[in-house]
C-alpha positions in Angstrom: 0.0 0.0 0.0 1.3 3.5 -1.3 1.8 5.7 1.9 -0.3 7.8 0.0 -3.6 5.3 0.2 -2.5 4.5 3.6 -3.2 8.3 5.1 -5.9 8.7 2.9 -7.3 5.5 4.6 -6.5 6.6 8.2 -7.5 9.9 7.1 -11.1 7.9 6.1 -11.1 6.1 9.4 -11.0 9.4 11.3 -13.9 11.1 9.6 -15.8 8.2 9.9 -15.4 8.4 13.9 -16.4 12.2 13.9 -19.7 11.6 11.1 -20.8 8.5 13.3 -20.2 10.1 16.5 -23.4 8.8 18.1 -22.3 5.1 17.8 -18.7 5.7 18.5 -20.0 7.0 21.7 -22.0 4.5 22.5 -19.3 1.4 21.8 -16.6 3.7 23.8 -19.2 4.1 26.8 -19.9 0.4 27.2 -16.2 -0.8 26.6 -15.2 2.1 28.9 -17.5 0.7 31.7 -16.4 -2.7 31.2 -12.2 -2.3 31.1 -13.3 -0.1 34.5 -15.1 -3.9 36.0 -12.4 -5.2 34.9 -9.8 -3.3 36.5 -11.2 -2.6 40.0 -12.0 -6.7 39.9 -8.4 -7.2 39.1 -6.6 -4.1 41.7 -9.1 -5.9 44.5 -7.5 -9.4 43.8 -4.0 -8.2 43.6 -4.4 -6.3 47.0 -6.6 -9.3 48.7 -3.8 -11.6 47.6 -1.3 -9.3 49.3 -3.0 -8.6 52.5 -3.4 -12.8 52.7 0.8 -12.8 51.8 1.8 -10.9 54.1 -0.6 -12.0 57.4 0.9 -15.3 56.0 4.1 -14.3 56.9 3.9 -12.8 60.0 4.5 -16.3 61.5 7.5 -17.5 63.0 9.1 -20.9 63.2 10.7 -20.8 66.4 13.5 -23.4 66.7 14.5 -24.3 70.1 18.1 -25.4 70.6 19.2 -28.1 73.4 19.8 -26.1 77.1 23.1 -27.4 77.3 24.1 -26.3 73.8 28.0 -25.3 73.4 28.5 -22.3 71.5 30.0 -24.2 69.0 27.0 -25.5 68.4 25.0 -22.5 68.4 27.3 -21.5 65.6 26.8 -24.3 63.2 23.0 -24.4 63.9 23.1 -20.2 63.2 24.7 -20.9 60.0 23.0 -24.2 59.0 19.5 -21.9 59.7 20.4 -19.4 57.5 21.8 -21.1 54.6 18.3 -23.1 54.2 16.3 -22.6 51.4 13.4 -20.1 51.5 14.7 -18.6 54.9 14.3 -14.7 54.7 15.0 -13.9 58.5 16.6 -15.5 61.8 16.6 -13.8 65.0 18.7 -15.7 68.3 16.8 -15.2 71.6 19.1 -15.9 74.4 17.8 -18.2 77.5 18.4 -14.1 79.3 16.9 -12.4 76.8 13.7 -14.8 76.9 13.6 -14.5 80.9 13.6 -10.6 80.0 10.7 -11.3 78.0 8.0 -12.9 80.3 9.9 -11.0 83.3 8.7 -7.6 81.5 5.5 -9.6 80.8 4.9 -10.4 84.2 6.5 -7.9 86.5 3.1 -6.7 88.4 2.7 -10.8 89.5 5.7 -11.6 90.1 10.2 -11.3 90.4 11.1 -13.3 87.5 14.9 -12.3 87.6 15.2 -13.3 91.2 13.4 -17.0 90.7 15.3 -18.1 87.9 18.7 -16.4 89.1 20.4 -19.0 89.6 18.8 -21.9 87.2 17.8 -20.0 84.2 15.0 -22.9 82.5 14.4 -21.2 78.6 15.8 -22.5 76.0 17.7 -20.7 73.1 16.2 -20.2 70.3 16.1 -19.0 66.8 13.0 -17.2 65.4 13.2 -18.2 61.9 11.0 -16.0 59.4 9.9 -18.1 55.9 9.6 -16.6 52.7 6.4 -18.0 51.9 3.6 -19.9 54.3 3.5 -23.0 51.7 7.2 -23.7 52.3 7.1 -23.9 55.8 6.8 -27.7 55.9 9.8 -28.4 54.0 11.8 -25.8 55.9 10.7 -27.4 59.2 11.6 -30.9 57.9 15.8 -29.4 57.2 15.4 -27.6 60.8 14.8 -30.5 62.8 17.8 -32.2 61.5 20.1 -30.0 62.6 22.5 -30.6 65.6 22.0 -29.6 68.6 18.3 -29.0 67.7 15.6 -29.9 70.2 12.0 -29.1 68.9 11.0 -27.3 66.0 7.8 -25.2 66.2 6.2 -24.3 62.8 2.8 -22.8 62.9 1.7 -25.3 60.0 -2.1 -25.6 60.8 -2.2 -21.8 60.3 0.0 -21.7 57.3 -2.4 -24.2 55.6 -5.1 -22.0 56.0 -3.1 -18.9 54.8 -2.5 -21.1 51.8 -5.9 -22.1 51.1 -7.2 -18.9 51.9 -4.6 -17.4 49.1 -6.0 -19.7 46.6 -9.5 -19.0 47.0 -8.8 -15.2 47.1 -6.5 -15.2 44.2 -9.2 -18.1 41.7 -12.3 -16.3 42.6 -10.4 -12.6 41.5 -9.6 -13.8 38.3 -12.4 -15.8 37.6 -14.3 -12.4 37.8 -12.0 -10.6 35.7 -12.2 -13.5 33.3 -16.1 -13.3 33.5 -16.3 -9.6 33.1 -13.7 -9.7 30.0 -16.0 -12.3 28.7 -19.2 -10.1 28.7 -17.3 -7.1 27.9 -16.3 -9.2 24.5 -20.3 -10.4 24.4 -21.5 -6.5 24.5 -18.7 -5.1 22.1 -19.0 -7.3 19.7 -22.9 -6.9 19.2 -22.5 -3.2 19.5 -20.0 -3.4 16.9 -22.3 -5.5 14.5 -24.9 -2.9 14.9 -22.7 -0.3 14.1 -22.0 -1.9 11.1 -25.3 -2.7 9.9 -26.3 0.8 9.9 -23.5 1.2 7.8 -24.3 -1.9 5.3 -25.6 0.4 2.3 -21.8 2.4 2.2 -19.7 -0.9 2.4 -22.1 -2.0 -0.4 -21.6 1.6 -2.4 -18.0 0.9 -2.1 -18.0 -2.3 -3.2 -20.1 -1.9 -6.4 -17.9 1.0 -7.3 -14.7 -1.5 -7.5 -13.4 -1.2 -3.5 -11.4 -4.1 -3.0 -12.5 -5.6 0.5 -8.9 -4.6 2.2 -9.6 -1.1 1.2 -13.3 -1.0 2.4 -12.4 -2.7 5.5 -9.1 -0.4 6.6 -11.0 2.6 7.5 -13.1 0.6 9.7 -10.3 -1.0 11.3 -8.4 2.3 11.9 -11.9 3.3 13.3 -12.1 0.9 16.3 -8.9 0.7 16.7 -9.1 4.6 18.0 -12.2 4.5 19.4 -10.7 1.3 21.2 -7.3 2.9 22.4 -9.4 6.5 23.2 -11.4 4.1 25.8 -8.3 2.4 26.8 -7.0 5.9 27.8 -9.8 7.1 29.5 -10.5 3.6 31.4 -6.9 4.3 32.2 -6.9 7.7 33.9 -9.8 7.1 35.8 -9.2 3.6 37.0 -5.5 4.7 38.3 -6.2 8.1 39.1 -9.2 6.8 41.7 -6.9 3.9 42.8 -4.1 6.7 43.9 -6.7 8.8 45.8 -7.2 5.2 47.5 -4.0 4.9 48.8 -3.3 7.9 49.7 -6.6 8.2 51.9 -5.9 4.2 53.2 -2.1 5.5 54.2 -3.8 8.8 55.8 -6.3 7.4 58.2 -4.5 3.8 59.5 -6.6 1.9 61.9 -5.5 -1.5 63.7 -7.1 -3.3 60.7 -5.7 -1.8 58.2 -2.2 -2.5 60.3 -2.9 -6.1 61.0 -3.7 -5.9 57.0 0.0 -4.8 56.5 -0.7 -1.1 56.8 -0.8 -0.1 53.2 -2.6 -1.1 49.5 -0.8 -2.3 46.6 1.3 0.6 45.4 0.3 2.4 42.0 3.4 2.2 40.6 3.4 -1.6 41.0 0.2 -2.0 38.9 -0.3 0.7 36.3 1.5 -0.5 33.4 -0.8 -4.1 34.0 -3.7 -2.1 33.3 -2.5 0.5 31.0 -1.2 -2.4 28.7 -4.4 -4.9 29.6 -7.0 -1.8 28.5 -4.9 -1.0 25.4 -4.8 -4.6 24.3 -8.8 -5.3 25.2 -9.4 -2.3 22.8 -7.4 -3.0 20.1 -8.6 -6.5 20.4 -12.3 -6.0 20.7 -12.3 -2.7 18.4 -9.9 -2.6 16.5 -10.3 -6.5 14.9 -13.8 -6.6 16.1 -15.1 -3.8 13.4 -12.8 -5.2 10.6 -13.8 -8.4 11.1 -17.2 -8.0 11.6 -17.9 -6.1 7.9 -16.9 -9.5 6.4 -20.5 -10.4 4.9 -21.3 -6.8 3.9 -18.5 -7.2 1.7 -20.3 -10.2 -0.7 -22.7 -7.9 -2.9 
């Protein structure tokens, strides 16, 4: 194609937008609405998903070491903790620093210090932190093979149900966004069909006059893909721009929830460029190939 043809044709495509503005408006309004479904059902399961992450891995595996561990054994159990897989953190808790602990804990009962002066009964420890809740099994099974280890507490029940929960969270988001993509599809595509009907008696002028079908079908294409990108753009701005005054208000006004929940949403600049790219791929998709596609049996005349 001459680049001459081809601005003519985009040129075409243009006018066309402008001299059907009525049903351009009407395809951008409903694919508008539904990239906006779409997106606050996707920024909900990405945040969900975090909040479950990171409750997930608030829990400790606490490793308790023998009482009459040598400190050559602390050592090698310190390094042998820290060099396993998926291990992100590891704290050591003296026998004295736990008696601090429940000393602190229980100082208007009774004189902690003074009862265990002598005979000190806690056991050192290592509070190990795991990268993920489903890997705490298999880090517990290396843990309790290590010398010099006596009992291995990993808070497995809970990070079951952390791991459950995530799935649930995470199927049911997507299978949303996958529903809502579905319809949006559904409603596009008819909308584009009608669009085209009303148009039926210029693709058939065209085509009687000696149009070849690539010709009568590029001005439509460079029609929705336009009207496509212009809703992808718009979809865009509000869907982020309403998702920043989120944050901002959830970071402003903190409650315990919203601390126990990790204190803060998924930030914008982790997300955007997922929905900026998803919106500009659904309308390119659904408009762009939609309306060329869907002029294919105007075109036998």
């Amino acid at each position: 194609m001459r680049f001459s043809s081809f601005t003519y044709l985009v040129g075409q495509g243009l006018h066309n937008l402008r001299a059907n503005r009525l049903m351009t408006f009407a395809s951008m309004g409903v694919l508008t609405v539904c990239m906006l479904l779409i997106g606050a059902a996707y920024l909900l399961g990405v945040n969900v998903d975090a909040m479950v992450d990171y409750i997930g891995n608030q829990n400790e595996t606490v490793v308790y070491m023998d009482l009459d561990a040598s400190e050559e054994q602390l050592a090698a159990a310190d390094a042998a903790i820290r060099s396993t897989a998926h291990v992100t953190g590891v704290t050591y808790v003296s026998p004295q620093d736990v008696l601090n602990i429940y000393s602190d804990m229980l100082k208007d009962y009774t004189n902690l210090q003074e009862a265990f002066a002598n005979d000190n009964p806690f056991y050192p420890n290592y509070r190990v932190v795991v990268d993920s809740p489903d890997n705490i099994a298999a880090v517990r099974s290396e843990l309790v093979n290590i010398d010099g280890v006596y009992q291995v507490n990993a808070p497995l029940d809970m990070a079951n149900m952390f791991v459950s929960l995530q799935k649930v969270v995470s199927y049911a988001s997507y299978t949303v966004v996958l529903i809502l993509a579905i319809v949006s599809i559904v409603v596009i595509n008819n909308t584009i069909k009608i669009t085209v009907f009303n148009r039926r008696k210029e693709i058939g002028i065209m085509k009687l006059v000696g149009a070849t079908n690539g010709f009568i079908r590029f001005p439509f294409f460079v029609e929705g893909v336009t009207s496509g990108l212009l809703s992808a753009a718009i979809a865009s701005g509000v869907i982020c721009g309403a998702y920043y005054a989120l944050t901002r208000w959830y970071a402003e006004n903190p409650s315990n929830l919203s601390q126990m929940l990790g204190g803060q949403l998924v930030p914008l600049t982790d997300v955007w460029y997922y929905i900026v790219a998803g919106f500009a791929l659904l309308g390119f998709i659904l408009c762009g190939i939609g309306t060329a596609t869907s002029i294919r049996k105007h075109l036998n005349v």
